[in-house]
Phi, psi and omega in degrees: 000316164267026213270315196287355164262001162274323177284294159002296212281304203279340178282176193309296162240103178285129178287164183310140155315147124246183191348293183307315198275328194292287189313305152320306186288313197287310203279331180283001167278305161307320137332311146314289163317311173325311191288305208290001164272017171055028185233026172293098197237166174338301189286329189322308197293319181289315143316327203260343173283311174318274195341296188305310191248029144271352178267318182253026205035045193256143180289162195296332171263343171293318153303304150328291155301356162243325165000286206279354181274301192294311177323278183331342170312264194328344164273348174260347192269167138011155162288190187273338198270321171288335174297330165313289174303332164303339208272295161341287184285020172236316167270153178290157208287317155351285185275342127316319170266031177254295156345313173292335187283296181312266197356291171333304200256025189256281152330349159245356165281359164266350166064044141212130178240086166312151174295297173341294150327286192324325191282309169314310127011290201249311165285345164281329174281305181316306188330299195264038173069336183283129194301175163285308203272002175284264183350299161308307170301321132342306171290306172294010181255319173301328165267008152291301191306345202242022201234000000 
């Protein structure tokens, strides 16, 4: 279902997302992250539609629907690291740490911070150029948001 946009993404020089695929890839990362405690569950799923349809302005069935879009990615993409890095070379560093930030409150919508999440994390924020201390800074503002 994804495979030409998975090569698209995935070649030597990918062109910029537009709108739809940028939106497929940030969400199948959230989702992807969502996954790596061997735990996906309501709120996980439910964070990640709130995230979406405060990122893309989108309605409450609309967020739903590409969520379960994304789920089927991320079961189709990559490993983490070339997807990632494809990611990379398409969003802007800005707009990587805002991503890291969802990630954070992906991972913290369940009020547990698996080691698994933690690892995953911290290589997916290297994966996208964002430093260990963007990314902690990232973390304390989503556990602000959660206080």
């Amino acid at each position: 279902m994804f495979g030409n946009f998975l090569k698209r993404l995935t070649a030597p020089a990918p062109a910029p997302l537009d709108d739809t695929d940028a939106r497929l890839a940030l969400g199948a990362l959230l989702v992807r992250v969502a996954k790596s405690d061997e735990h996906y569950d309501g709120l996980e799923a439910a964070k990640i539609d709130q995230l979406l349809s405060r990122r893309y302005g989108l309605n409450s069935a609309q967020a739903d629907e590409l969520r379960e879009q994304c789920e089927a990615l991320e079961f189709e993409a990559p490993d983490t690291v070339r997807f990632t890095r494809a990611i990379r070379k398409v969003v802007d560093l800005e707009d990587r740490i805002g991503v890291i930030e969802d990630l954070w409150a992906v991972v913290l919508a369940d009020g547990v911070r698996d080691a698994d999440e933690n690892t995953l994390l911290r290589l997916v924020a290297n994966l996208l150029g964002v430093t260990d201390m963007q990314s902690a800074k990232a973390r304390h503002r989503m556990q602000a948001d959660l206080e």
